[in-house]
VOGU-3710 file (C-alpha; in Angstrom, 3 decimals, decimal comma):
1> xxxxxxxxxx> 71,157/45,907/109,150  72,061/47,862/112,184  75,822/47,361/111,648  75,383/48,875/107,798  73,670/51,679/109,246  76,375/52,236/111,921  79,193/51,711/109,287  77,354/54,066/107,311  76,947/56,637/109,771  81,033/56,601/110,947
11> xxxxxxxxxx> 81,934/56,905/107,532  79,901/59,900/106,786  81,251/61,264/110,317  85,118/60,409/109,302  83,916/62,148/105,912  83,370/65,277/107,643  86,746/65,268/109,947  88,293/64,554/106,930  86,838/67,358/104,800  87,244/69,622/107,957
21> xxxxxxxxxx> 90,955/68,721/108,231  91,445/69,158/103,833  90,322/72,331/104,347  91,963/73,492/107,397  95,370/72,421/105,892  94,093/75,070/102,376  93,709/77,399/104,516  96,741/77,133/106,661  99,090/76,919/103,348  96,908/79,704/101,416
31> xxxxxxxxxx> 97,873/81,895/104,525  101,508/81,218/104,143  101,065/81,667/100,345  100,129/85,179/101,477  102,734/85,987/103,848  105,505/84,976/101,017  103,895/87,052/97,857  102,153/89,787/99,864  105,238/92,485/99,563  105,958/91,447/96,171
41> xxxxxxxxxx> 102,555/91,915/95,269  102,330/94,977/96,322  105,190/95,863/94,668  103,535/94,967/91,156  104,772/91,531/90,421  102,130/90,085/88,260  103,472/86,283/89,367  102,804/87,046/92,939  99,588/89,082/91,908  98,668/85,840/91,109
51> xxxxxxxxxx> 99,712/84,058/93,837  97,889/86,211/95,990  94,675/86,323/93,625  94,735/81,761/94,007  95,211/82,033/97,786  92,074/84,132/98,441  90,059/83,032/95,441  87,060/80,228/95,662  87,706/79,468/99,545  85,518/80,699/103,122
61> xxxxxxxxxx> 86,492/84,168/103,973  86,420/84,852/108,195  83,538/83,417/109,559  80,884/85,052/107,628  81,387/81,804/105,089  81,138/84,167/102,036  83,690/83,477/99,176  86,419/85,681/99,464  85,753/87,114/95,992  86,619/91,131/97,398
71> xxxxxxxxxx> 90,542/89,955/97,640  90,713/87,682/94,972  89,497/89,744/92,284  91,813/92,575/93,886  94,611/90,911/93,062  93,560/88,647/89,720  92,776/92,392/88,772  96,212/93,719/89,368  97,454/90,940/87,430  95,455/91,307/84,272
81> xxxxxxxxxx> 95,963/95,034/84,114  99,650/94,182/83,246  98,175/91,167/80,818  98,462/88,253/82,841  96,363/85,332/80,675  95,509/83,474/83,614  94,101/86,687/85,287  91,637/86,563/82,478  90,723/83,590/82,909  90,055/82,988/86,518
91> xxxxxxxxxx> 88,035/86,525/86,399  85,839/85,230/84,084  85,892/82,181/85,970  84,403/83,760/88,976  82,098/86,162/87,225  80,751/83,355/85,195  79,940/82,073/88,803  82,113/79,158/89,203  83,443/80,175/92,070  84,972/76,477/94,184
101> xxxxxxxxxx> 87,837/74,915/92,516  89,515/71,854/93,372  88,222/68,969/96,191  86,568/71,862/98,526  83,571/69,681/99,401  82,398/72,140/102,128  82,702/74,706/99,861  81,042/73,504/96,371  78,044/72,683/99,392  77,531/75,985/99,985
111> xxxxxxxxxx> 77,995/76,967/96,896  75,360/74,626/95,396  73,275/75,962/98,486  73,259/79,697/97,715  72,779/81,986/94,704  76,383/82,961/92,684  76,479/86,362/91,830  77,290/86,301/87,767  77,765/88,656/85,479  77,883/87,147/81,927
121> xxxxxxxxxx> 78,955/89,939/79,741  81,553/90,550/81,852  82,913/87,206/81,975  82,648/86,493/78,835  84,579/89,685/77,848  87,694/87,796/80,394  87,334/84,604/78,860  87,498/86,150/75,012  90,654/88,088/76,381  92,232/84,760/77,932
131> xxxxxxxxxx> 91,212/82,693/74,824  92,839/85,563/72,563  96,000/85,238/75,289  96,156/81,337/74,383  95,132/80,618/77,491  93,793/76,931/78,052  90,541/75,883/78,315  89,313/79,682/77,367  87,654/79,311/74,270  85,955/76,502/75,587
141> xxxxxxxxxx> 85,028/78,415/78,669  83,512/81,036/76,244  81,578/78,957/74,097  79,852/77,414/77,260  79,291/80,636/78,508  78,179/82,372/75,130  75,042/79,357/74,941  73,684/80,647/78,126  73,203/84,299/76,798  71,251/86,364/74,938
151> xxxxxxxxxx> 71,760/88,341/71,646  72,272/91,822/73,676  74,238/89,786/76,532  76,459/88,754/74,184  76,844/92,229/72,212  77,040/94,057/75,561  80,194/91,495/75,967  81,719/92,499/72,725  81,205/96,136/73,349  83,375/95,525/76,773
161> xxxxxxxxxx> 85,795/94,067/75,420  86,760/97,050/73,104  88,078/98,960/76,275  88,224/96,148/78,630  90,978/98,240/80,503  87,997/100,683/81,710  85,524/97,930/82,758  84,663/97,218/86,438  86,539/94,530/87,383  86,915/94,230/91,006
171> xxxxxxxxxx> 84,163/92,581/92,871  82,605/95,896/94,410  82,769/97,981/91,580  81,053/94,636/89,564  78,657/94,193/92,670  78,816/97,412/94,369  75,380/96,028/96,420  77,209/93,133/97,498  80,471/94,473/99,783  82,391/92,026/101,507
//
């Protein structure tokens, strides 16, 4: 019994190293994803608008362990303002609240840990715009989301969307109690 217990406890400590060292390595290549997209970015390229948007979305920001959401939704912003489908999308992603992608165990933790700031109309508005972009998953995103809201939620959505150029859509102006 006492060997199952100590097998036990050095896998759940390898576990750890191992989740440590996944996300260490994200981090390392979402900081050279930076460095290579940051001037074109600025420059109005919706690809590396994009590219920038992924490498700061759904990860730890500094070591307050807050989702960078401020940067992310900076640049998924930029992006959609020129029409970028994908911009949509992962905006309404991460006002829906689903804000850890991909094998981030650490992350989807703290995630399940603490209360995600959502905004339903909002992202519902997004994912309407990325369904009506074509792109995938979308609709589906939409129809999930439209279950979970009320009559006026879902009006207040539709209303949005009419002039979704003039909405809020970067995380302060969405959350303006809630600066990163």
């Amino acid at each position: 019994m006492k060997r199952i217990v100590a097998l036990g406890l050095a896998a759940m400590m390898l576990s750890g190293c191992a989740a440590a060292a996944i996300q260490g390595a994200t981090r390392a290549s979402d900081n050279a994803r930076i460095l290579a997209n940051e001037d074109a970015a600025a420059a109005g390229d919706a690809e590396a608008q994009m590219k920038m948007g992924d490498a700061h979305c759904c990860t730890i920001a500094g070591s307050a362990g807050v989702f960078n959401n401020q940067k992310a939704t900076e640049w998924y912003c930029k992006a959609a303002r020129q029409n970028e489908p994908r911009a949509f999308y992962e905006l309404g992603r991460i006002y829906s609240g689903d804000l850890v992608r991909g094998i981030n165990g650490p992350a989807k933790i703290g995630a399940m840990l603490t209360e995600q700031r959502e905004n339903k109309p909002l992202a519902l508005m997004w994912f309407n715009l990325a369904a009506a972009a074509g792109q995938d998953d979308a609709a589906d995103e939409a129809e999930d989301l439209r279950e979970d809201m009320s009559a006026p939620e879902i009006l207040q959505s539709s209303l949005r969307q009419k002039n979704w150029q003039g909405q809020a859509c970067e995380w302060n102006e969405v959350y303006p109690d809630n600066q990163l």
